[in-house]
C-alpha positions in Angstrom: 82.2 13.6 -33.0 83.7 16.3 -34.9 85.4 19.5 -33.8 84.1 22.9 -34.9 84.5 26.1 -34.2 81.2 28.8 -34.6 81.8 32.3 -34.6 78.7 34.1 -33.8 78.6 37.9 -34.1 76.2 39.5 -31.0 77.0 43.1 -30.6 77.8 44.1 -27.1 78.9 40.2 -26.0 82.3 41.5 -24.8 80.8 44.0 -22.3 78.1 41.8 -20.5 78.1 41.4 -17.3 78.4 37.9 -15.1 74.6 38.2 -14.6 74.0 38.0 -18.5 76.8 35.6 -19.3 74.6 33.1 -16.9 71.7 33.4 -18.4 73.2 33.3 -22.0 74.9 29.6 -20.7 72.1 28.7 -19.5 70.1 29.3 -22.9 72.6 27.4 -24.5 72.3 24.3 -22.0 68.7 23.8 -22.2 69.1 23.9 -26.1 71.8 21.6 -25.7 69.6 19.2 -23.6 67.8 19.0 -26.1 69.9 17.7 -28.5 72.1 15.4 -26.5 74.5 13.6 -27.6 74.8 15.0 -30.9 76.3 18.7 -30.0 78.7 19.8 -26.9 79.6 23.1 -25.6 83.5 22.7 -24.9 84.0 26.7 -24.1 83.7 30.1 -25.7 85.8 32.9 -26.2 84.5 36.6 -26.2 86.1 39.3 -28.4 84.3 42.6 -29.4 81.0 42.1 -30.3 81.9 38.0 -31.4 81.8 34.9 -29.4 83.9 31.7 -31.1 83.1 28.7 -29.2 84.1 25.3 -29.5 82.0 22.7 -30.2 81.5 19.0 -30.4 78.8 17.4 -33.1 78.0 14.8 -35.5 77.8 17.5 -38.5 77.2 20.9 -39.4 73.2 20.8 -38.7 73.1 19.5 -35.3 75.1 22.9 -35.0 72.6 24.7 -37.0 69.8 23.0 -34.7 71.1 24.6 -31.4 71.8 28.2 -33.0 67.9 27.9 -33.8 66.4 26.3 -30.7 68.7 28.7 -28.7 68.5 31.8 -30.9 72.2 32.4 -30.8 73.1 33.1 -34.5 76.1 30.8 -35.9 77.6 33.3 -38.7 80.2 31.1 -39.5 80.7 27.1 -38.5 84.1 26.1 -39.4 85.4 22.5 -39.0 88.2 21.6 -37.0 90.4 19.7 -39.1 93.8 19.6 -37.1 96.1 21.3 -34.4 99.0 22.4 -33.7 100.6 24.0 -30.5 104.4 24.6 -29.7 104.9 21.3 -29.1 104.5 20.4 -33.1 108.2 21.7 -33.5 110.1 19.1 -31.6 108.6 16.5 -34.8 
């Protein structure tokens, strides 16, 4: 599985409440049910009207597949290539 990370752009996403950030998981586990075992939810973080979550897949358009069958839009899917943390320094 590859790592990606999908930025989707849904004005208002920083300012939901619990209730909606529920149902909005829960929209993205049935689609993700669906499609087992070729995409993962890992996490998500919210910024101002943006969501980049981390993902899991085989490729780019099992990623494609859940944005559709869940209706979240994924306006940019970027593939993980590497990491680095502060830990890279000591070599």
């Amino acid at each position: 599985m590859k790592k990606y990370v999908i930025e989707r752009q849904i004005p208002g996403v920083d300012k939901m409440g619990a209730s909606d950030l529920s149902g909005a998981a829960k929209t993205s586990n049935t689609a993700l049910a669906q499609l087992a075992p070729k995409v993962q939810w890992v996490h998500s973080y919210l910024a101002q009207d943006k969501t980049f979550c981390i993902y899991l897949a085989e490729n780019e358009d099992a990623i494609r597949e859940h944005a559709r069958i869940s209706g979240f839009p994924a306006n940019k899917i970027t593939e993980v290539t590497g990491m680095i943390d502060p830990t890279t320094a000591r070599g």
